[in-house]
C-alpha distance (Angstrom), angle and dihedral (degrees) to the residues before:
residue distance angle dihedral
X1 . . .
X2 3.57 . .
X3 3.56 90.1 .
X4 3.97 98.2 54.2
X5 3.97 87.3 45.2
X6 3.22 89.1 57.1
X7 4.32 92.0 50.3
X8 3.04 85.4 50.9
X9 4.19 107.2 59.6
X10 3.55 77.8 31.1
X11 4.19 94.2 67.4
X12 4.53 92.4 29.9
X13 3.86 81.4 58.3
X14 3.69 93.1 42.4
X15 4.27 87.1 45.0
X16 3.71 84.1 47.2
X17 3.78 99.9 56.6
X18 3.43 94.8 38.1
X19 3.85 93.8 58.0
X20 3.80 89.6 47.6
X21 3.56 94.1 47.0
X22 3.77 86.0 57.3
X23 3.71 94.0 44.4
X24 3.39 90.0 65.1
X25 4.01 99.5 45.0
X26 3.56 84.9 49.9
X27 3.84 92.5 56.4
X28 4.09 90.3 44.8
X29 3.72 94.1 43.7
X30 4.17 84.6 55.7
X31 3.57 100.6 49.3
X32 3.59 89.2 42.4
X33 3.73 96.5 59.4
X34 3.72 85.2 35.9
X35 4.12 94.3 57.8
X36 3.82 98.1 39.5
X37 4.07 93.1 43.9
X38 4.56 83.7 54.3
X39 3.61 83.0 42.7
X40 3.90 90.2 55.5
X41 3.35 101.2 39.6
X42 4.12 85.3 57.0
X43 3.43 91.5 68.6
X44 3.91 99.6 42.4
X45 3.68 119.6 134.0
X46 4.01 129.1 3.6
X47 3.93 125.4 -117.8
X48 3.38 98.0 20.4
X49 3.73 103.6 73.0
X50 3.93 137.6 106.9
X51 3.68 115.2 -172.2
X52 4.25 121.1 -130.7
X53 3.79 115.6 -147.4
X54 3.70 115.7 171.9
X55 3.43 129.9 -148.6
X56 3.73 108.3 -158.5
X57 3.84 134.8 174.8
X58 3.42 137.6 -13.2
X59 4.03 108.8 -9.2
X60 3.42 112.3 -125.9
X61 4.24 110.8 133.6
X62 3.62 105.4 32.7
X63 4.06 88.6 -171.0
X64 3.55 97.1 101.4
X65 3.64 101.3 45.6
X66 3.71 91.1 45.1
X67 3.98 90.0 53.6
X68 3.44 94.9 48.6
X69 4.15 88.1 49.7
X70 3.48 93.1 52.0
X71 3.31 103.1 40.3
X72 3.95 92.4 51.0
X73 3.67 96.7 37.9
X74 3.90 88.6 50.2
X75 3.96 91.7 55.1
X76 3.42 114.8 86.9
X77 4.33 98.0 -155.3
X78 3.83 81.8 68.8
X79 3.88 112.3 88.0
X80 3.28 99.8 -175.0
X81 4.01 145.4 -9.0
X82 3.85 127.3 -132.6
X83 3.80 114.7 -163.0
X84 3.71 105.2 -148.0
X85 4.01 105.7 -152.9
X86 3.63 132.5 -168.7
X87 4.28 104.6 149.7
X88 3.59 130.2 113.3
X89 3.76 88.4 -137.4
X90 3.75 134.8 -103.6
X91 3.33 153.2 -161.3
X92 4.06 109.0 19.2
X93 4.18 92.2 -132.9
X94 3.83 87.9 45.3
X95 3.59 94.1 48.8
X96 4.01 89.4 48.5
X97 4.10 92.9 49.1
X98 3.65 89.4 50.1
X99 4.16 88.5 43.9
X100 4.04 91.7 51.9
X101 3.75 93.8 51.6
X102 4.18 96.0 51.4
X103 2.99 84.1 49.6
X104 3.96 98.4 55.1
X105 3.32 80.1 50.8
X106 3.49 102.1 62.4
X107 3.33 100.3 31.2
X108 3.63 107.0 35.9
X109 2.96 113.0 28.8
X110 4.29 90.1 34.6
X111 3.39 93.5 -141.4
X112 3.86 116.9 133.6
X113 3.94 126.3 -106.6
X114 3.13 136.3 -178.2
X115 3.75 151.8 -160.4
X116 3.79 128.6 -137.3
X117 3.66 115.2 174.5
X118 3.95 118.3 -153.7
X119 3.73 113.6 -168.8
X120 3.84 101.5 -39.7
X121 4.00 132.0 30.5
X122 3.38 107.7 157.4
X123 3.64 147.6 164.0
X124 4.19 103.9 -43.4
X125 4.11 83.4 11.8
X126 4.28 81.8 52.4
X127 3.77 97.8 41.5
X128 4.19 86.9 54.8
X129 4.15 88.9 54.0
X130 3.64 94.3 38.6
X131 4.29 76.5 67.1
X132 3.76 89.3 60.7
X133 3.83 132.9 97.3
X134 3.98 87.0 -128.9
X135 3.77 140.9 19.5
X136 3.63 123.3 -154.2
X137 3.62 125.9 -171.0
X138 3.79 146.7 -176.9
X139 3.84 121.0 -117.0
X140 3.71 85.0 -117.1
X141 3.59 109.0 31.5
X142 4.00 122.2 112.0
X143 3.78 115.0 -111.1
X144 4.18 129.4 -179.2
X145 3.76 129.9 12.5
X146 3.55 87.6 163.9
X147 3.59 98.4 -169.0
X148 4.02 154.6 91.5
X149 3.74 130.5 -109.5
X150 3.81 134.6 173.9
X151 4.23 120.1 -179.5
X152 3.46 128.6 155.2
X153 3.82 131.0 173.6
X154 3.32 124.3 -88.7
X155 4.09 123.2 -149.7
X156 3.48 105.4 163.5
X157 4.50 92.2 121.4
X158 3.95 77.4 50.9
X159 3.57 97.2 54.7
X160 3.84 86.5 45.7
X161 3.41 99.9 51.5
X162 3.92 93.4 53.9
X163 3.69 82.6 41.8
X164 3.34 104.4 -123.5
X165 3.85 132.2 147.5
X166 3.67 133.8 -141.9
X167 3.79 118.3 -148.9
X168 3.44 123.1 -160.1
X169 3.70 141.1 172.9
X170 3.69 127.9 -168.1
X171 3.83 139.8 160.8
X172 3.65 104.8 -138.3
X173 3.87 136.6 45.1
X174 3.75 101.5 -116.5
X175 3.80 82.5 43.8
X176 3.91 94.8 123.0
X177 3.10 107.0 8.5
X178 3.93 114.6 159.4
X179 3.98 90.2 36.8
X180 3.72 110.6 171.0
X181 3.54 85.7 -150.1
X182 3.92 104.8 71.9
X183 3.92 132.9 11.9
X184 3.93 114.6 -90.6
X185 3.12 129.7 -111.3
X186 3.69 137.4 -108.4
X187 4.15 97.0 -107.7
X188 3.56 83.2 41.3
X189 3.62 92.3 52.4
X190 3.66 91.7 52.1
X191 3.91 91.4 47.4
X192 3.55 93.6 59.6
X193 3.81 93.2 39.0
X194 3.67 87.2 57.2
X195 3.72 99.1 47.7
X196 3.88 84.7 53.6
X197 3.28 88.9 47.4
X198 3.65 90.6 57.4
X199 3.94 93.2 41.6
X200 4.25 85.2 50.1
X201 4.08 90.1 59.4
X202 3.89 91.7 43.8
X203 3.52 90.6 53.5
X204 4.57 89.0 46.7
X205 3.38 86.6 49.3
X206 3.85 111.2 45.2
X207 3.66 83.8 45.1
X208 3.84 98.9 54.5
X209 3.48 78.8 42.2
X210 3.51 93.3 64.1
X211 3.46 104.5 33.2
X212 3.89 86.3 49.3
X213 3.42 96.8 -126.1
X214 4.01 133.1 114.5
X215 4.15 122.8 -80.7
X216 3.73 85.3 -129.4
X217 4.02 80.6 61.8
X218 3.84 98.2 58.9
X219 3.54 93.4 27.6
X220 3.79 96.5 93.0
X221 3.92 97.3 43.1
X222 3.59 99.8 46.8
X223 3.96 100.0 86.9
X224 3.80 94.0 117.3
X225 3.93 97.2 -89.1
X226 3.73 121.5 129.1
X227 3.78 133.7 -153.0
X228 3.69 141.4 -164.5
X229 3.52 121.0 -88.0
X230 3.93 86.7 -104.5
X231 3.58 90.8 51.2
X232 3.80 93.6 41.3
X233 4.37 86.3 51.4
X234 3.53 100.1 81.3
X235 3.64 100.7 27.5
X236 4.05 78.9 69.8
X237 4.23 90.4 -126.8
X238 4.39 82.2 118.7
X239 3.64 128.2 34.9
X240 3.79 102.8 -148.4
X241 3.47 150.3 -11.8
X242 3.89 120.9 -95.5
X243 3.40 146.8 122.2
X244 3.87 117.8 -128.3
X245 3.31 97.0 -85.6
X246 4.00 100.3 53.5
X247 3.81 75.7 47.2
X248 3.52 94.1 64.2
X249 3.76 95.7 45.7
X250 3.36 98.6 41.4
X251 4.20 91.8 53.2
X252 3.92 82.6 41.1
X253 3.91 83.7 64.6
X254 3.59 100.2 41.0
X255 4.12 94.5 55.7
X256 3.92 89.0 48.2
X257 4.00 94.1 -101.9
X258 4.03 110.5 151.3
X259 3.64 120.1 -166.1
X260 4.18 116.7 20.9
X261 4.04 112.1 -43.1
X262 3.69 125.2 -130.6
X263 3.73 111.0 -105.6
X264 3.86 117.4 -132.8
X265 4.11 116.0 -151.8
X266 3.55 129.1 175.7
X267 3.50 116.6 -95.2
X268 3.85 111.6 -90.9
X269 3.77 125.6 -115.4
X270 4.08 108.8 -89.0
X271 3.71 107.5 -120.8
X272 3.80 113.9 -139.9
X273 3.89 127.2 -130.5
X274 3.81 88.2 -107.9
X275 4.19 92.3 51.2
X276 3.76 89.9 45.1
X277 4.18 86.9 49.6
X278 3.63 105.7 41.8
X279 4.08 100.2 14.5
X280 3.69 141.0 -120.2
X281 3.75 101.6 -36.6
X282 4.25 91.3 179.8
X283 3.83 87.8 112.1
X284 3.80 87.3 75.2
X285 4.00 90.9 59.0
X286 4.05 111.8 81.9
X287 3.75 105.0 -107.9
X288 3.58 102.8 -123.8
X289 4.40 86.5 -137.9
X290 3.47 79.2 66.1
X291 3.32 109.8 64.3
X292 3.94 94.6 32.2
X293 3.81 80.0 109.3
X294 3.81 91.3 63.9
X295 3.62 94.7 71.9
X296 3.51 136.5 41.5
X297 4.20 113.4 -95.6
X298 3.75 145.6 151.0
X299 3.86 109.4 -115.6
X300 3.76 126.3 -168.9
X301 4.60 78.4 -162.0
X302 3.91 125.5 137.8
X303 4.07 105.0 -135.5
């Protein structure tokens, strides 16, 4: 009796494993099928196809969007790209990679880009678009904040009041400059200044540049304020008013495409069985935007 008990947890256990084990195959199978037939349908049709490459959040590694640039502007079955932007910026030197290749793009390669700004594209998000043939914005959305900024925290009083001590040894003034563990000092103040300074007429320029207009013509705007896209209409920082999808038609136009163009996106990020059983677990990882605070850097970043 024991024996046939026994047989018989034995085979509901074996039943029960095997049914989850095909559960799960099932699932992967699905998504499988699911992923490669988006991933084929990207690619669908030649001639008639602009390519989307967004540019979201805060800037940080500009490798990505620069791959997906290059590797769109360099293939000639793509007539034209739109760069769909919603970021308040980012780092200055990301900002300026990302900058160089739109405008390779567009100038080198002649092949026409655009810009189409979602909610926010701003500061090191605005200095990419002004490197566009076109920028298209929402009513609503927030355009400009041509400007540079640079903070870091300070705990020096904390480190006093645990009383602790930092020592430090350096050959060279400038050395360590921006230490979070004591307050500057005025020649270091005016060091940094200046390299902002420098940073701020980089920024004028390459956007004038862009926009092909004078530096004396963004000059007076670019104190770090933004504006709507209304606002930002006249004041020549956008070219139009459109959502993405008047975007799309409207670019469709301007390369010769009739009817509705295929859109071209970069292929997504495969999931594995373990992220589509127990979820996206990248909250646990330190966001590297989030600690840009933590050290001192020059940020082209609406706050």
């Amino acid at each position: 009796m024991a024996s046939n008990r026994g047989s018989r947890v034995f085979l509901w256990v074996a039943l029960a494993g095997g049914a989850f084990f095909l559960f799960v195959a099932a699932i992967f199978v699905l998504v499988y099928v699911s992923v490669r037939a988006d991933d084929h349908a990207q690619f669908t049709g030649f001639g008639d196809r602009i390519a989307v490459v967004d540019l979201e959040g805060v800037i940080v590694d500009p490798k990505s969007v620069v791959a997906q640039l290059k590797k769109y502007g360099d293939d000639s079955s793509i007539k034209a790209i739109i760069l769909h932007i919603n970021s308040p910026g980012g780092g200055a030197a990301a900002s300026e990679e990302i900058y160089r290749e739109v405008r390779r793009v567009r100038d080198e390669k002649h092949k026409r880009i655009v810009a189409s700004i979602e909610t926010v594209g701003a500061s090191g998000a605005y200095y990419v678009a002004s490197a566009t043939n076109k920028i298209y914005a929402n009513e609503a959305s927030i355009v400009g904040s041509i400007g540079v900024i640079a903070e870091w925290y300070n705990y020096a009083d904390l480190l006093k009041w645990a009383k602790l001590k930092e020592i430090t040894m350096k050959a060279g003034e400038f050395k360590d400059t921006g230490s979070p563990t004591r307050d500057m000092t005025p020649a270091e103040k005016a060091y940094m200044q200046a390299l902002i300074d420098d940073m701020h007429s980089q920024f004028i320029h390459n956007v004038a540049t862009g926009r092909k207009v004078k530096d004396e013509d963004i000059r007076p705007i670019a104190d770090g304020r933004v504006w709507t896209g209304r606002q930002a209409l006249p004041m020549k920082l956008i070219d139009q008013i459109a959502d993405f999808q008047a975007t799309v038609a409207d670019t469709a136009k301007s390369v010769g495409i009739s009817g509705e163009p295929t859109l071209v996106t970069p292929e997504r990020e495969r999931k594995s069985l373990l992220d589509l059983m127990f979820g996206d677990v990248s909250d646990l990882i330190p966001d590297r935007a989030k600690l840009m605070q933590t050290n001192v850097g020059f940020y082209y970043l609406w706050k």
